[in-house]
Every structure is written in structure tokens, then in C-alpha cells.
Backbone as a chain_set.jsonl record, in Angstrom:
{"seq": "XXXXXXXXXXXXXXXXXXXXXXXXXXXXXXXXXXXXXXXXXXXXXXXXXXXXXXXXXXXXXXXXXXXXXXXXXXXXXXXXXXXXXXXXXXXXXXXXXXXXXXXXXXXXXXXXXXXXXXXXXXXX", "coords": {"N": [[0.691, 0.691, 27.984], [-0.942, -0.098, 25.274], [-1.756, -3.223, 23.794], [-3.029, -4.328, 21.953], [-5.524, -5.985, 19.42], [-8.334, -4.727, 18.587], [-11.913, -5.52, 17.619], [-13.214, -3.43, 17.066], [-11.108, -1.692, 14.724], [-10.439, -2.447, 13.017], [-10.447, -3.024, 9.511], [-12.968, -3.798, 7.399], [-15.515, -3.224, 6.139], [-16.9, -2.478, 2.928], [-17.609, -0.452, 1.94], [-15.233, 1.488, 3.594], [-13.112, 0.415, 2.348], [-13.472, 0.504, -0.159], [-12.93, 3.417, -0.204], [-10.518, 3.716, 0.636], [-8.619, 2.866, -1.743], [-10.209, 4.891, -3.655], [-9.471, 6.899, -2.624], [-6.668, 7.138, -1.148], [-3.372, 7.077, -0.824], [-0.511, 5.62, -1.665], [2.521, 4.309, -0.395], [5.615, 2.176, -0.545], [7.835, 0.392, 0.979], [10.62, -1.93, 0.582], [9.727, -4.958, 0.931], [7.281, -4.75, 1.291], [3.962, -3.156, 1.474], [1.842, -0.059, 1.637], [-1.318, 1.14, 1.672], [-2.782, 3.863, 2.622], [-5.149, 6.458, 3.806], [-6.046, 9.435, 5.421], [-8.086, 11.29, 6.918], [-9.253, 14.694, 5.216], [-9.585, 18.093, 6.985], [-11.29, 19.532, 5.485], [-12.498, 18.016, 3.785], [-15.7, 16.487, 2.582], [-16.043, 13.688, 3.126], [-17.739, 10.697, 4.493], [-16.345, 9.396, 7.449], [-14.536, 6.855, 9.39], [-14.532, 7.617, 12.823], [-12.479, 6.271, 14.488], [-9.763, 5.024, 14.018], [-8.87, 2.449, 11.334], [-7.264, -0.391, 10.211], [-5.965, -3.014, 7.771], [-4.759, -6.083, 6.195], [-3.248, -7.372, 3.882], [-2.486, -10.242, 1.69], [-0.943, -11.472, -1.735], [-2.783, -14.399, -3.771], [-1.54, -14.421, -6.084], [0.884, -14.608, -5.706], [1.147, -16.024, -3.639], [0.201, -19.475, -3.444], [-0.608, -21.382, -1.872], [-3.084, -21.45, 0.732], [-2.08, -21.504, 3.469], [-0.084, -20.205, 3.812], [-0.409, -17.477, 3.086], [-1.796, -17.217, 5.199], [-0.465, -17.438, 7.412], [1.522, -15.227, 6.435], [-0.038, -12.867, 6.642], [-1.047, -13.078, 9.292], [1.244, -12.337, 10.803], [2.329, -9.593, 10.064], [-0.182, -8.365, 10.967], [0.66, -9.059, 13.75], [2.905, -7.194, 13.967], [1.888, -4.84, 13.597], [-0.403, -4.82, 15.863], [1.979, -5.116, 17.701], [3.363, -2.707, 17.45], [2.035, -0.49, 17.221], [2.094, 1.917, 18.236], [4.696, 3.637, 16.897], [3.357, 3.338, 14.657], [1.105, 4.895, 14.504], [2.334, 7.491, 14.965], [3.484, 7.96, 12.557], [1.505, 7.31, 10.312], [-0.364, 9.134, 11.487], [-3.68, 9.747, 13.417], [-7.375, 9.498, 13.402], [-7.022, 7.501, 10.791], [-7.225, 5.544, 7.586], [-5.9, 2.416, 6.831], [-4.166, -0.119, 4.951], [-1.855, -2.873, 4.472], [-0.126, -4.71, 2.361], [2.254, -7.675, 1.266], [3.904, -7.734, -1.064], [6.079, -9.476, -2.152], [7.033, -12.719, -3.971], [8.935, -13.991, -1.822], [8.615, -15.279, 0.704], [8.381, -14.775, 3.941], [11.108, -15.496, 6.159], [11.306, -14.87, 8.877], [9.651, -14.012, 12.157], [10.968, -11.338, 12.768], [11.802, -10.54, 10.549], [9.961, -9.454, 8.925], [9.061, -7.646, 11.204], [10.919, -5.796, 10.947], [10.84, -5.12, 8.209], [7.859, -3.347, 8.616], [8.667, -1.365, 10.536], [10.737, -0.206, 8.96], [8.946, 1.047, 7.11], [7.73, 2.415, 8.672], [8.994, 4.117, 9.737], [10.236, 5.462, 7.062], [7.595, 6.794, 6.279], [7.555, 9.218, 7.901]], "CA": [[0.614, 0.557, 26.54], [-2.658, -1.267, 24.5], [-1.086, -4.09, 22.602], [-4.326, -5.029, 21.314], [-6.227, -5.123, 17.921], [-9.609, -4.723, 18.644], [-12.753, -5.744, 16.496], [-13.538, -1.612, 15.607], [-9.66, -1.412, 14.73], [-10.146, -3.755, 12.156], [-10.647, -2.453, 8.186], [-13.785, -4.464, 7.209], [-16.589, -2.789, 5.459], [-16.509, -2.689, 1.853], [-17.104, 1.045, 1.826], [-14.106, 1.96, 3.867], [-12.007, -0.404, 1.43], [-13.472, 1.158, -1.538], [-12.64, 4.475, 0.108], [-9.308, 3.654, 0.642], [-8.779, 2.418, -2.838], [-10.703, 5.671, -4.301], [-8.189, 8.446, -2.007], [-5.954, 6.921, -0.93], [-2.138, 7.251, -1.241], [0.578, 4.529, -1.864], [3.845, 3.897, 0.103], [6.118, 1.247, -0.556], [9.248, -0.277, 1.413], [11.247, -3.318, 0.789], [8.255, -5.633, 0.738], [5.316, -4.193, 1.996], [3.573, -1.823, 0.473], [0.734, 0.567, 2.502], [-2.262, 2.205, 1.582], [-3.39, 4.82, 3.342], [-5.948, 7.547, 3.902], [-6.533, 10.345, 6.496], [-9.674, 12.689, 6.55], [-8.357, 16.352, 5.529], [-10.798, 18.591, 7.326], [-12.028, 20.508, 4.263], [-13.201, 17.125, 2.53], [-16.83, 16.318, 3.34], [-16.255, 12.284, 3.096], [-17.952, 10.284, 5.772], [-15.389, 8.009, 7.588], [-14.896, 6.512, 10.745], [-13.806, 8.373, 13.863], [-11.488, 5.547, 14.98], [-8.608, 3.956, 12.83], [-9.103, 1.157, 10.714], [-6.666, -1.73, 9.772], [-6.361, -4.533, 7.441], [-3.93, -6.695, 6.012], [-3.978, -8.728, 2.597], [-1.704, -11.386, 0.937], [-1.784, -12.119, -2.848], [-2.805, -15.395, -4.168], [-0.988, -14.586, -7.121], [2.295, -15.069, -5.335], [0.97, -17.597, -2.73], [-0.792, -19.689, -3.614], [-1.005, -21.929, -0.686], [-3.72, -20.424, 2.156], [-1.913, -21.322, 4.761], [1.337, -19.544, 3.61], [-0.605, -16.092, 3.036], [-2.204, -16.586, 6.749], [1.247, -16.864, 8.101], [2.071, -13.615, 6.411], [-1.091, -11.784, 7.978], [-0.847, -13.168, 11.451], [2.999, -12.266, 11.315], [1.309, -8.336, 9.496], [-1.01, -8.259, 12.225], [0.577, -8.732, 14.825], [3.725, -6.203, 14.015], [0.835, -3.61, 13.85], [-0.21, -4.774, 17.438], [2.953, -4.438, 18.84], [4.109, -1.382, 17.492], [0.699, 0.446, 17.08], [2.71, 3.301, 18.235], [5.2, 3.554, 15.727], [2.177, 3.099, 13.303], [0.427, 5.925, 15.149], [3.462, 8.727, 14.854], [3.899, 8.082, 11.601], [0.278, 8.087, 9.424], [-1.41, 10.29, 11.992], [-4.65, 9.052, 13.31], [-7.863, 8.698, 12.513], [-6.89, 6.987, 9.457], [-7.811, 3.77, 6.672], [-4.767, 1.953, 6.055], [-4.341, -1.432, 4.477], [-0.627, -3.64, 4.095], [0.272, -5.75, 1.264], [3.147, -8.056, 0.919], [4.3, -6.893, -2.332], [6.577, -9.915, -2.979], [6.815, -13.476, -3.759], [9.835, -14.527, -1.428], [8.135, -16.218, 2.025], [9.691, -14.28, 4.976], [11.851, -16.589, 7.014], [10.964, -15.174, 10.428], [9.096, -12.531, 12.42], [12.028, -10.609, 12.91], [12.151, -9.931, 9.192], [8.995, -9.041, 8.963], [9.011, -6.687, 12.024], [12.171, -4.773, 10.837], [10.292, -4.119, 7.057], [7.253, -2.776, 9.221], [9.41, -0.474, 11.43], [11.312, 0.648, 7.588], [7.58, 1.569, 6.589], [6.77, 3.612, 9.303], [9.907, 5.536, 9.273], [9.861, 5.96, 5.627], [6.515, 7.772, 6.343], [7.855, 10.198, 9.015]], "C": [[-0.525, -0.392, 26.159], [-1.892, -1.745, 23.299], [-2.023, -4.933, 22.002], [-4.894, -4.689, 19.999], [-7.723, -5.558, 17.893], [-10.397, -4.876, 17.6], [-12.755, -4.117, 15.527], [-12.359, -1.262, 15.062], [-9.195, -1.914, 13.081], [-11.064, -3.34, 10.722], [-11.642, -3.838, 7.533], [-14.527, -4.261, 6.134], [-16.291, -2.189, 3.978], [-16.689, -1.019, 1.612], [-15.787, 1.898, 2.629], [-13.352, 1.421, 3.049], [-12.021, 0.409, -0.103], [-12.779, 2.806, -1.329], [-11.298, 4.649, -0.148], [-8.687, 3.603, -0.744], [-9.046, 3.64, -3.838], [-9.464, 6.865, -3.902], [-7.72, 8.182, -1.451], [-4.338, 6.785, -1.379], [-1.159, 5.896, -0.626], [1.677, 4.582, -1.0], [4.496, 2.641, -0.104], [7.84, 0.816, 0.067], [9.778, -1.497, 2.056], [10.044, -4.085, 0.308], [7.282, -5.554, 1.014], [5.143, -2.735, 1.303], [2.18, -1.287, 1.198], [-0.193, 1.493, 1.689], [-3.218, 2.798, 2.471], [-4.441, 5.942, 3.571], [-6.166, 8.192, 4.865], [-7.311, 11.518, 5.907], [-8.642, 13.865, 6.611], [-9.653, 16.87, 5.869], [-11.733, 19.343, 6.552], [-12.81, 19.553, 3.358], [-14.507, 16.387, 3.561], [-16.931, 14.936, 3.021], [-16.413, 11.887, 4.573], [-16.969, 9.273, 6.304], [-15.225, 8.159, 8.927], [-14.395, 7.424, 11.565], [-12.759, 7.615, 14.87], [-10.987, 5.169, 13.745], [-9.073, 2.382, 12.317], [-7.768, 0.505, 10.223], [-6.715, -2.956, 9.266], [-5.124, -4.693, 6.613], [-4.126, -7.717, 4.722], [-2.482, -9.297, 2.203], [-2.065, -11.501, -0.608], [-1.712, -13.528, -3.25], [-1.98, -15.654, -5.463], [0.816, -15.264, -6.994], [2.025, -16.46, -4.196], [0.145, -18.509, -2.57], [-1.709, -20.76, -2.809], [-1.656, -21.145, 0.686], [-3.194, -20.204, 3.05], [-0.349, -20.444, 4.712], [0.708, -17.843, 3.548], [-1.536, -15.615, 4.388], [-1.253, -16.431, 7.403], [1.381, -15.785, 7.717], [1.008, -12.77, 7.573], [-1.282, -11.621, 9.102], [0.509, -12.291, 11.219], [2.891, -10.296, 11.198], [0.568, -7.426, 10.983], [-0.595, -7.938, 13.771], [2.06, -7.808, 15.257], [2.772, -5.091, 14.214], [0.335, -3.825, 15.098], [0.962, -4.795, 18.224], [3.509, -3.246, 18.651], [2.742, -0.154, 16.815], [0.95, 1.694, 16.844], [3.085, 4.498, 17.509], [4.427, 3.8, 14.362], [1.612, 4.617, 13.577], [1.078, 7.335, 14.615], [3.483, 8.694, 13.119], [2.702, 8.226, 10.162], [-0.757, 8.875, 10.016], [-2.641, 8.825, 12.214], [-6.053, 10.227, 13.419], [-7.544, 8.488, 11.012], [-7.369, 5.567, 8.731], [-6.666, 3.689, 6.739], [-4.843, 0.302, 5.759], [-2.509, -1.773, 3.803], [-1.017, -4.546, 3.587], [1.77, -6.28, 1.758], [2.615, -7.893, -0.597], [6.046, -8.453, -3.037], [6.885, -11.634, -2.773], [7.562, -14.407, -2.858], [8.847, -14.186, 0.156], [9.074, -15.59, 3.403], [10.143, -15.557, 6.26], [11.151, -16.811, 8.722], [10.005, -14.26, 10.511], [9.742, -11.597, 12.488], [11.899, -9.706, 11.293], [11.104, -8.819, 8.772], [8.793, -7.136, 9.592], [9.603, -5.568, 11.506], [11.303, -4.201, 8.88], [9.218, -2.863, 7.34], [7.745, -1.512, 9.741], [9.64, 0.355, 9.995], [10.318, 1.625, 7.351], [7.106, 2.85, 7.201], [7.843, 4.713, 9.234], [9.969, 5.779, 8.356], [8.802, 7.188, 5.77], [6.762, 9.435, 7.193], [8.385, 10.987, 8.33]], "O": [[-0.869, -1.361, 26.836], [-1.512, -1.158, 22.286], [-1.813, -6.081, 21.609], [-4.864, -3.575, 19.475], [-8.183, -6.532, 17.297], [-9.936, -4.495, 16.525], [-12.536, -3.746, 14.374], [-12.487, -0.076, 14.755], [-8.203, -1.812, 12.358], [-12.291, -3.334, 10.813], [-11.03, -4.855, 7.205], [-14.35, -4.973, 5.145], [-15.372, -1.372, 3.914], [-15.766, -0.426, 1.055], [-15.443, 2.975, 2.143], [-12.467, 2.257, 2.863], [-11.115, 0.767, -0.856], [-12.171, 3.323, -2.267], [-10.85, 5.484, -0.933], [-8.048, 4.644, -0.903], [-8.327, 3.662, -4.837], [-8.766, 7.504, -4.689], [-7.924, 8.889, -0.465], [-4.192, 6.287, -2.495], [-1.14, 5.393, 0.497], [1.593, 5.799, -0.839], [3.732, 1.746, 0.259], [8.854, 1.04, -0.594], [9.661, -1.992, 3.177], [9.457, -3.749, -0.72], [6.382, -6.392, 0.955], [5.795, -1.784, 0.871], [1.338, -2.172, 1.347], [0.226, 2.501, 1.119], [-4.235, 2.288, 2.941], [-3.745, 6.716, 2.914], [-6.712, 7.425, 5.659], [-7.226, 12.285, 4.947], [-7.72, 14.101, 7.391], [-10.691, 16.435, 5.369], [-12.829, 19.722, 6.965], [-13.557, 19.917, 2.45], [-14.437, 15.942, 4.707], [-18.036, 14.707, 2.53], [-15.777, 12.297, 5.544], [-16.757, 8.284, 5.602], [-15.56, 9.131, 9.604], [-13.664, 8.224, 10.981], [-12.274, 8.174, 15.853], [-11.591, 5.021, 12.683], [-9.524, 1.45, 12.984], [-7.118, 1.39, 9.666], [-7.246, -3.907, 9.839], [-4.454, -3.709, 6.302], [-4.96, -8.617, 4.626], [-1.459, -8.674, 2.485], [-3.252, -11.616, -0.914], [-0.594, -14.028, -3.127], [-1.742, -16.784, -5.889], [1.557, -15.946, -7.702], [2.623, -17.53, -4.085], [-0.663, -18.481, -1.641], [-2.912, -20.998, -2.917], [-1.017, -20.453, 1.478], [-3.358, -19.168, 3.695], [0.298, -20.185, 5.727], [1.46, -16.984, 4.006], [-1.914, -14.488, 4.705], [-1.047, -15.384, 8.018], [1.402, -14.974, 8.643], [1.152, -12.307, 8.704], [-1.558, -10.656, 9.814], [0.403, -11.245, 11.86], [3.331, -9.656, 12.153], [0.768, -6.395, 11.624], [-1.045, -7.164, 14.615], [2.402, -7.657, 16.43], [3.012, -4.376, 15.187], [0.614, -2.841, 15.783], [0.905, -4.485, 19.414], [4.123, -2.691, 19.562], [2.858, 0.801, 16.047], [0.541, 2.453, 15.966], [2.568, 5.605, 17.358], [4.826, 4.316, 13.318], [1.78, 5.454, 12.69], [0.433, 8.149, 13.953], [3.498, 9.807, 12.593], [2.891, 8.987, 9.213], [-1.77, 9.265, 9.437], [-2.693, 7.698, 11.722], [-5.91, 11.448, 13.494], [-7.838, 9.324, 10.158], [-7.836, 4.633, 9.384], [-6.048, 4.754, 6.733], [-5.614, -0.404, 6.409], [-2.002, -1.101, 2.905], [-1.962, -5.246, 3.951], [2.458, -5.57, 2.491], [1.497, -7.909, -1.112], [6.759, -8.311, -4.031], [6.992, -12.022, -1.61], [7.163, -15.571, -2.856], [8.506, -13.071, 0.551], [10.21, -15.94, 3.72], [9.429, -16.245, 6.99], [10.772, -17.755, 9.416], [9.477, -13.703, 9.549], [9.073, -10.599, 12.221], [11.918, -8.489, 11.107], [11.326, -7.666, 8.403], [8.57, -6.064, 9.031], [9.044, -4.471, 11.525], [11.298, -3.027, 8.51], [9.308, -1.768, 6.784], [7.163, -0.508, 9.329], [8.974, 1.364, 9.76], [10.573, 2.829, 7.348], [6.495, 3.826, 6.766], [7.693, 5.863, 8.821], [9.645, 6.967, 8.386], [9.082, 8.343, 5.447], [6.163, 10.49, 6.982], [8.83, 12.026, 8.816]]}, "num_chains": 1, "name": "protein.A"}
């Protein structure tokens, strides 16, 4: 198994973001909320040929930095361990990008993990 999240893995470039953003489709469960995109083969948009990933926090709810890097490490690294899971469930190559979606501070990783997991089965 590759429990890694490599640099090219990693949702960066302000045109994949805008992409995402432009055709991309919503999901939301519990507290996280996903946006997504996968190339349909009939649409002539350029986009990567590996998966992209990224992770945001809002300042509106946290407004301490180091409370919305805890979320993203904790984000981050549910998407490196269950890549899989992630995999089966929006297809790949795809954009996707997770939000926390609310202002209550998750206790553990556990909590975390188990909204992640919700997300992907939701999608299935």
C-alpha cells in the first residue's frame, strides 16, 4: 500500500483551483464538505493526468492559525491513510479540495477520520 502524499498529489496551481471552483460538484457530510472534479472524456479541458489534493480551513470560523493547521494536518493525513477509500469512491484522475464546514474544533483524529470515511461512502 502507498501511504504517502506526494508533492504532484498536491492541489496547488491556481488554474486547477479555479477549475475546480468553475466545474466542479459539491458534496457535503457532517462537517466536511468536498469539491470535486473528474475529466468526462467528451470535455476538451486541459487537466492533469494524476490526482490532485488540497485541503482548506476557514478563518472565518478559526481564527487562530494554529487551530486551522491542526485541522489540515489531521485532513491530510486521513487522505494519506485512506487514499484508497478516497480512490473507490471519486474515481481517479480527479481535482478535489476538503473544507471543514464548521466552527466546532474536532476533539481528536478519530473524529475526524470517521467524518472522512462518511464522505467517501456518501459518494459511492
Amino acid at each position: 500500500m502507498n501511504f504517502t502524499y506526494p508533492r504532484n498529489e498536491k492541489l496547488k496551481h491556481k488554474n486547477d483551483i479555479s477549475l475546480l471552483f468553475e466545474k466542479g460538484k459539491w458534496k457535503t457530510s457532517g462537517n466536511l464538505r468536498i469539491i470535486f472534479y473528474k475529466n468526462q472524456n467528451d470535455e476538451e479541458i486541459k487537466m492533469p493526468l494524476d490526482s490532485k489534493f488540497g485541503v482548506s480551513v476557514s478563518k472565518r470560523y478559526f481564527k487562530k492559525a494554529v487551530d486551522r493547521n491542526r485541522i489540515k494536518r489531521l485532513l491530510r493525513e486521513c487522505y494519506r491513510l485512506h487514499k484508497v477509500d478516497y480512490q473507490e469512491a471519486f474515481g481517479e484522475p480527479n481535482l478535489a479540495m476538503v473544507f471543514w464546514v464548521s466552527n466546532l474544533k474536532p476533539s481528536s483524529y478519530s473524529e475526524v477520520e470517521k467524518e472522512f470515511l462518511n464522505l467517501c461512502k456518501s459518494k459511492k
